[in-house]
C-alpha positions in Angstrom: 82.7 146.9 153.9 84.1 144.3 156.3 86.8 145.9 158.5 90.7 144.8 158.1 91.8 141.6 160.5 95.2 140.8 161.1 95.8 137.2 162.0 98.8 136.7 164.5 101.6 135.6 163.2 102.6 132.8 165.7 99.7 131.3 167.2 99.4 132.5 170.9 98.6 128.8 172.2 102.0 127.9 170.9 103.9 130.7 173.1 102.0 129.5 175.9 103.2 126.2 175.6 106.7 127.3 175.8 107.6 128.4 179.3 111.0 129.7 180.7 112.9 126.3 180.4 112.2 125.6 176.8 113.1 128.8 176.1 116.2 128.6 177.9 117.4 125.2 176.3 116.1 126.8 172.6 118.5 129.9 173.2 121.3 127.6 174.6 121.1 125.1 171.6 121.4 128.4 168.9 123.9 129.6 170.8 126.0 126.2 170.9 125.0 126.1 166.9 126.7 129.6 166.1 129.6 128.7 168.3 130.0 125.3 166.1 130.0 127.4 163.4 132.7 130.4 164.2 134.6 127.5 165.4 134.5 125.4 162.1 135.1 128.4 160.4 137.9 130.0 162.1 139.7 125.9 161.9 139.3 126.4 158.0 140.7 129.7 157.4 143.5 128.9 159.7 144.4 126.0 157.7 144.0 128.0 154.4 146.5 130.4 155.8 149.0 128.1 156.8 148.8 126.6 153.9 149.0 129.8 151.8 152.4 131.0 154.3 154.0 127.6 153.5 153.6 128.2 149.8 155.0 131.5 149.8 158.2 130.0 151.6 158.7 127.3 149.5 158.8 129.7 146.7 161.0 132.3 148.5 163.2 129.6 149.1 163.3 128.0 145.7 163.4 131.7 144.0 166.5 132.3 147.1 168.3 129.1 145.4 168.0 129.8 141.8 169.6 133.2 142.5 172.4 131.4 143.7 172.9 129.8 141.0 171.6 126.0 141.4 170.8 123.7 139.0 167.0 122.4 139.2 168.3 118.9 140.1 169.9 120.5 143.3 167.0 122.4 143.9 164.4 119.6 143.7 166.9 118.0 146.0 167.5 120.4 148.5 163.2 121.3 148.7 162.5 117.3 149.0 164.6 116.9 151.9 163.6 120.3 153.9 159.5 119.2 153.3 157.5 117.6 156.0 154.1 116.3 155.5 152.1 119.0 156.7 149.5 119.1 160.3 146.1 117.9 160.1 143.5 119.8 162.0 141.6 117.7 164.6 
């Protein structure tokens, strides 16, 4: 019965070829990577969510007019001159 070999799982000649530096520039390149990333990510949600507030004030303000009493003419009249074209990120 021939004993049990385990084979390495990264061959060892490979981690000798890396030294210090490469590991260095390796680690600083995931690093930059994940930081791209939270960065992308964060600019998207914040975008969402100013989008999402301005919605929600549009409709305050439209459900704050027809309270008052204002015909849909003077209401379409009255949101169309308030709006802006919204921010772009980047």
């Amino acid at each position: 019965m021939d004993p049990i070999t385990t084979k390495p799982l990264v061959d060892p000649s490979l981690i000798e070829l890396l030294n210090a530096h490469d590991m260095l520039e390796f680690l600083g390149l995931g690093i930059a990577m994940i930081l791209g990333s939270i960065i992308v990510i964060c600019c998207f949600v914040v975008s969402n969510w100013r989008s999402d507030r301005r919605h929600q004030r549009d409709v305050a303000l439209k459900q704050e007019l027809l309270d008052r009493g204002l015909s849909a003419d003077e209401i379409v009249r009255i949101v169309e001159a308030n709006s802006e074209p919204p921010a772009k990120c980047g």
